[in-house]
C-alpha positions in Angstrom: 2.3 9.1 28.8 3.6 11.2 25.3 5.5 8.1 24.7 2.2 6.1 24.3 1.0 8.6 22.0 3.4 8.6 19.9 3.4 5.3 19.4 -0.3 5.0 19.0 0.4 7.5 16.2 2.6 6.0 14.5 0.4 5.4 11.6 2.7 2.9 9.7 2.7 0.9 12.9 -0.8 0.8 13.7 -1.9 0.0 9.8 1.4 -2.9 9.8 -0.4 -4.5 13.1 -4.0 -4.4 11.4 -2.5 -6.2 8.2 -0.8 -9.1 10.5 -4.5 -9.1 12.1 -6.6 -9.4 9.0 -4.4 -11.8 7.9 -4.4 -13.7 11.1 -8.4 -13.2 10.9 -8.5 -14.5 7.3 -6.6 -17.7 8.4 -10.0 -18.4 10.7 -12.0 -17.5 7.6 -10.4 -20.0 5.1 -10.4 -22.6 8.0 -14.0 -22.2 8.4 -14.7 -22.9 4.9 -12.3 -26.0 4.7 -13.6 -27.7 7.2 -16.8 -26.4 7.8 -16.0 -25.6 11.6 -14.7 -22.4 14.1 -10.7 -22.9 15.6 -10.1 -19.8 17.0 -6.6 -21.8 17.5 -6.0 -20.2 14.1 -6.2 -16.5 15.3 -2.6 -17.4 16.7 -1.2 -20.0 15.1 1.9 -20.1 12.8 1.6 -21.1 9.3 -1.1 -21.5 7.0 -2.6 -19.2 4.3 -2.3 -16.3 4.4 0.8 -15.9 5.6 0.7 -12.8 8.3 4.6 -12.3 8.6 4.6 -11.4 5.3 1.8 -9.0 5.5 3.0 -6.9 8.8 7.0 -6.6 7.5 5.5 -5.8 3.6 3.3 -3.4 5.2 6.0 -1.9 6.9 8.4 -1.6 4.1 5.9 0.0 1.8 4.4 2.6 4.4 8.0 3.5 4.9 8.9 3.9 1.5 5.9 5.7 1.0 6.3 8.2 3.7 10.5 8.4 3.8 11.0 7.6 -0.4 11.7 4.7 -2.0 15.6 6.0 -2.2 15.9 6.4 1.7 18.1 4.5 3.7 15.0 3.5 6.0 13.2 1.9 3.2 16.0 -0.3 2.1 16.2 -1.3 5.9 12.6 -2.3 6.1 12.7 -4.0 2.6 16.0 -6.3 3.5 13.9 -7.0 6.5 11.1 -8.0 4.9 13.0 -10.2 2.1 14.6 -11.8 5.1 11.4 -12.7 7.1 9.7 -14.1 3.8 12.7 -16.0 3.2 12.5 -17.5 6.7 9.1 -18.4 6.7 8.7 -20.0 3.2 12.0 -22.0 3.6 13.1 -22.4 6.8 10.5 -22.8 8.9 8.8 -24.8 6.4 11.8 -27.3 6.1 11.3 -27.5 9.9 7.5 -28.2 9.7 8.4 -30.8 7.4 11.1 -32.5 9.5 8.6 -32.6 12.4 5.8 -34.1 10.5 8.0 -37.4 9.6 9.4 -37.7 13.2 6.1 -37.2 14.1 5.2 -40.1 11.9 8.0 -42.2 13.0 7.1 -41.6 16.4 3.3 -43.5 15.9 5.2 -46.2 14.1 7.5 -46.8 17.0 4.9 -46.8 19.3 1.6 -48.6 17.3 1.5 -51.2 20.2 0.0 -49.4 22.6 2.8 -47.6 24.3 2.5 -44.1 25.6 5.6 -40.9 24.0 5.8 -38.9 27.1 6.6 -35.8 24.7 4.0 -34.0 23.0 3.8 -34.5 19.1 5.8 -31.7 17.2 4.3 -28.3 15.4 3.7 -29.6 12.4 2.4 -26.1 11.1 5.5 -24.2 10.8 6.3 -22.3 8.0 4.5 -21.5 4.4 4.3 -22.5 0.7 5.6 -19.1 -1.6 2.2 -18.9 -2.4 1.2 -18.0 1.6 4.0 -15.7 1.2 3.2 -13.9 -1.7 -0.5 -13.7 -0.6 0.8 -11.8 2.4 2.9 -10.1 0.5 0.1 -8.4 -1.7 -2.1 -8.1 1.3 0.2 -6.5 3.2 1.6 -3.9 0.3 -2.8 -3.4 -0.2 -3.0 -2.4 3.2 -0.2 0.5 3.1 -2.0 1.8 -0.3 -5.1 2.0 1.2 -4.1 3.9 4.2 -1.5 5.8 1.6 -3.7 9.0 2.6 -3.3 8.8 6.3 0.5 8.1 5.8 
């Protein structure tokens, strides 16, 4: 049981996972003012604005630097893998998002006249703009400031 308490206090854990949460929490938010209605679908979804990814590994990198240094080999570690994981979700996965939106649309074109797709339509939501990125970028670096002191 020692285990689990160490890794309950692991402070730059726990304050990485409440960053991906809040941005997770303010994708229900902005949802909610878009279209005036509750998805709780959006508490786990991929995608969208703010970009969560983004917030748990920049929340990572900076508690780490600010705990180990900015100079330690940890920090460069958790900074390539956040640069990496940004990367990913504002290019790749968005490109992939894209490419199943337009089979997705070739798909209802195919089959306008009343025939059934025995597959279900593709994840549109994928990936992010830079903007989602950066946005969880800056909430995730906030979060590891403010809890700087409990570091």
């Amino acid at each position: 049981m020692q285990e689990f308490d160490q890794i309950f206090n692991n402070h730059i854990l726990i304050v990485s996972i409440a960053a991906c949460l809040f941005a997770q929490f303010l994708k229900l938010i902005i949802e909610l003012v878009r279209h005036r209605k509750v998805n709780l679908r959006y508490l786990v979804t991929t995608g969208g604005m703010p970009s969560a990814h983004s917030a748990l590994v920049s929340s990572l990198a900076t508690g780490v630097g600010l705990k180990e240094g900015w100079d330690s080999p940890i920090f460069a570690i958790a900074c390539l893998f956040a640069v990496i994981v940004m990367y990913d979700a504002a290019g790749v996965r968005q490109a992939a998002g894209k490419q199943a939106r337009i089979l997705n649309q070739i798909l209802d074109g195919f089959f306008q006249d009343g025939k059934e797709v025995n597959e279900e339509r593709l994840k549109e939501l994928l990936g992010h703009t830079p903007f989602q990125v950066l946005v969880g970028l800056a909430l995730g670096v906030g979060f590891s400031l403010v809890a700087a002191p409990a570091l």
